[in-house]
N, C-alpha and C positions, 0 to 999 in steps of 0.2 A: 779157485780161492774160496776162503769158507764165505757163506752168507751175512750179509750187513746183521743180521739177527743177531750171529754168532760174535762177532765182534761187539757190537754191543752190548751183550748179556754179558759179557767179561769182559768189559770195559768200567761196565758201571757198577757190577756186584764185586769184581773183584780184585778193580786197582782204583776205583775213585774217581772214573771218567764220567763226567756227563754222556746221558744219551744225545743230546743238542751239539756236542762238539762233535762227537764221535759222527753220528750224522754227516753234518758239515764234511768232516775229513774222509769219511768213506765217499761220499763224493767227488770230493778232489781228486783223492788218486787215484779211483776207479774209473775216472771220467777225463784224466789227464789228456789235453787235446793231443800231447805230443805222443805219449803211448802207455799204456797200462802200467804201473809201476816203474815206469822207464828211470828211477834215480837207486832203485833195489837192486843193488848190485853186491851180492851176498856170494862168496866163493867160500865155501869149506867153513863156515862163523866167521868169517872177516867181509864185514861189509867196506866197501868201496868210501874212505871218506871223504874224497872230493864230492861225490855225488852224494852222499849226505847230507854235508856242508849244505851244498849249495839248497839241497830240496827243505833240509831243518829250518837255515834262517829265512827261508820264504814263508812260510808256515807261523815261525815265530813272531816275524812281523806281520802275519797275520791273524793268531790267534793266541800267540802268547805261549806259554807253561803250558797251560791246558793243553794248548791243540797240541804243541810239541812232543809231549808226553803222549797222546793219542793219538799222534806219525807213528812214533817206535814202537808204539801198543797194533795197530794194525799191520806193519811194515814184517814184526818178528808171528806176528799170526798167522798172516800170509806164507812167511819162510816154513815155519815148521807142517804147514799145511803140505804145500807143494814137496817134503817132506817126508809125510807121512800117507801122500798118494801116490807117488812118483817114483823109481826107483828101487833098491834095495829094502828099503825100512818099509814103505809102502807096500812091496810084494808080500814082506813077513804080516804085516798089519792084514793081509787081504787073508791069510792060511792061516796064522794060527790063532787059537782059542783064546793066548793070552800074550799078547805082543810087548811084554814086559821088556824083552832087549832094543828094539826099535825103541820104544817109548823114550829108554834111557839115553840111550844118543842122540836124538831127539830135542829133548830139555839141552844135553847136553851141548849143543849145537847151536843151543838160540842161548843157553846163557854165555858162549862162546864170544857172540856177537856183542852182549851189552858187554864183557870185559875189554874185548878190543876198542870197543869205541871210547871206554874211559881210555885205553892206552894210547888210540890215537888222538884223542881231544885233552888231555890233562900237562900234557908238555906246553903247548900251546897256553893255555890256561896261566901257565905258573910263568911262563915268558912274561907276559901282561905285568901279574899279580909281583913278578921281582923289579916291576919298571921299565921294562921292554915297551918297546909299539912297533906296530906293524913290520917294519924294514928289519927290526930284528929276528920277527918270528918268520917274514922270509927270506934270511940271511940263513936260518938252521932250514928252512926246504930247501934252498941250493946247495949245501953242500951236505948233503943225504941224512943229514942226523934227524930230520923229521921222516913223517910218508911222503910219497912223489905226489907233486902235482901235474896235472899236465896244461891247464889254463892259468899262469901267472898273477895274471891280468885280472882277470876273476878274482881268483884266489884274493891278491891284496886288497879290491876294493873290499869284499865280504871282512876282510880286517881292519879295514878303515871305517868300518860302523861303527857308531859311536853306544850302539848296545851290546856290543861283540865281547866284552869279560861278564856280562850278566847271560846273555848268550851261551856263553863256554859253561858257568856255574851251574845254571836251569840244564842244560846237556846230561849234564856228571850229575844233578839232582834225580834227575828223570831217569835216567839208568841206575841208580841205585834206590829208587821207589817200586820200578818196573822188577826188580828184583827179586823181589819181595813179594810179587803179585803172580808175575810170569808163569812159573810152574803149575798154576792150575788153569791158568787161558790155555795153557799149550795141550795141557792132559788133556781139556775138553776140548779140545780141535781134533785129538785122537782118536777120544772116545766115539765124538761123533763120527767119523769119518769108520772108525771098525762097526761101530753099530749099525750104520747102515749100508754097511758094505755089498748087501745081500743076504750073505750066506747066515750071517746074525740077526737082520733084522727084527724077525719077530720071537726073539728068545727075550726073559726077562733077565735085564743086568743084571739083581738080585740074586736069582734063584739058577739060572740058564735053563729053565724050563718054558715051555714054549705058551704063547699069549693068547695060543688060538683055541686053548681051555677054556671051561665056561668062567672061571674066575673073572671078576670082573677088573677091566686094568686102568691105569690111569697114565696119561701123558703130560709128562713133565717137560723140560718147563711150558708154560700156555706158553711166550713168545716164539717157540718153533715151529707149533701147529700150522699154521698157516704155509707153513715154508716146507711140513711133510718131514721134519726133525727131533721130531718129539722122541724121547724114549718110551717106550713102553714096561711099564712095571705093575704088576699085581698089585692088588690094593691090599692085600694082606701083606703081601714084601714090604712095600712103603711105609705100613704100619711097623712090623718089624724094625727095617730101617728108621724109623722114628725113635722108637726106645733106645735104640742104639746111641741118637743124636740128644736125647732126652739126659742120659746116661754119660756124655761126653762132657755137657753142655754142665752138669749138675758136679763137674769135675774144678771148675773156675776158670775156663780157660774164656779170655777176655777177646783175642781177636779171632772172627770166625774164618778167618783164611787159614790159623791153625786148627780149627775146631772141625772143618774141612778136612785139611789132612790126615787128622787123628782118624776120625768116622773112617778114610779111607783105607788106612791101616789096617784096622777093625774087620773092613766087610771085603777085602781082596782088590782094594781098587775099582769104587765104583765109578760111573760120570761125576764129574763135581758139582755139576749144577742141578743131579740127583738130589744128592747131599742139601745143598742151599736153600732151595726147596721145603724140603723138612725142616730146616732152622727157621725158616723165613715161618712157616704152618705153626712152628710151634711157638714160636715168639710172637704172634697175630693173638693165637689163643690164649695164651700169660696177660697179653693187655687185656681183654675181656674179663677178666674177672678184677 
């Protein structure tokens, strides 16, 4: 699974998570007494929504939006990880130079999951919202018009909470936030995972020429250092790549999660957190004056 760093760092630069939640919740479910992610039950983008359910509203009632939002944020990191090292898409990621088709079924796979969970949570939802309760919404899981359950009992008390239509809403809130954000957590779970695959390590993402010149290079972002994740890039690259962001930025473009993507357009797809980096360097330097 990627490192708590990892999650972090696109958690908090690039969907609005706190590090203090994230924290907390990488804890949880890496530390799960009963087993490692034991509620991720992800077949083909459809995650399992009983097991969901049950793992979401524990979460919610204990940390609310936030931490819930920061379940699905580590939950679909974890998925595209195991991903993009395991299997098919993993194998192409390990051999070729530029893993653009992995990449894309990839994304495509974990934005898979946030659709199905609207599809499996939004029926439910509108049960409530037309004046339903509980008995009716497991009136439609008995006779197959909902997903199967296979714990009843479960199942209806979790809809006898009395937070369970703010529950359902904050669900379909957080999957359509996550949305929005997703496709650069996941690219950087790729990138990192091709970069330091071996055979790339010490090439610059920039340039692909190799770091072991005298050029002098710099490791981005400082929170991977420590964890031996850093990318490695030329300092003259990084400067290059700055005008480029410089150049973007001087465009109007307001939110940097699109200002991100543009830059990445640009330079062939770099790490995203490359990119960040240099907005973050040059926006420090604008306040100074």
């Amino acid at each position: 699974m990627p490192e708590w760093v990892i999650h972090n760092y696109t958690a908090e630069n690039f969907c609005d998570i706190s590090k203090n939640i994230c924290d907390e919740i990488n804890r949880f479910i890496d530390s799960n007494p009963l087993e490692h992610d034991v509620n991720r039950i992800i077949i083909n983008g459809h995650w399992d929504p009983e097991a969901l359910l049950y793992l979401a509203v524990f979460i919610y009632e204990k940390r609310g939006y936030n931490g819930l939002k920061c379940m699905l944020h580590h939950n679909l990191l974890d998925y595209a990880h195991k991903l993009a090292s395991t299997g098919p898409y993993g194998a192409m990621i390990r051999r070729h130079a530029m893993p653009d088709y992995a990449e894309i079924h990839i994304k495509g796979l974990v934005y898979k999951v946030l659709d199905n969970i609207a599809k499996d949570f939004s029926p439910i939802l509108k049960i409530f919202e037309d004046g339903g309760d509980p008995y009716d919404v497991l009136r439609e899981i008995e006779s197959n018009k909902l997903w199967r359950v296979e714990d009843l009992r479960s199942f209806l008390s979790v809809m006898k909470e009395p937070y369970i239509v703010n529950f359902l809403r904050d669900t379909l809130k957080a999957v359509n936030e996550l949305r929005r954000c997703i496709e650069l957590c996941v690219e950087e779970v790729i990138h990192v995972e091709f970069w330091h695959s071996g055979t790339f390590e010490n090439l610059c993402p920039y340039c692909l020429s190799s770091t072991y010149r005298k050029e002098e290079i710099v490791l981005v972002p400082e929170e991977y250092i420590s964890k031996n994740l850093a990318f490695k890039i030329h300092r003259g690259c990084f400067e290059r790549l700055s005008n480029i962001v410089r150049m973007i930025l001087n465009k109007g473009f307001k939110d940097v999660r699109e200002v991100i993507k543009e830059v990445m357009r640009e330079t062939k797809s770099l790490p995203p957190s490359i990119i960040w980096e240099a907005v973050k360097r040059i926006r420090e330097s604008q306040t100074h004056y």
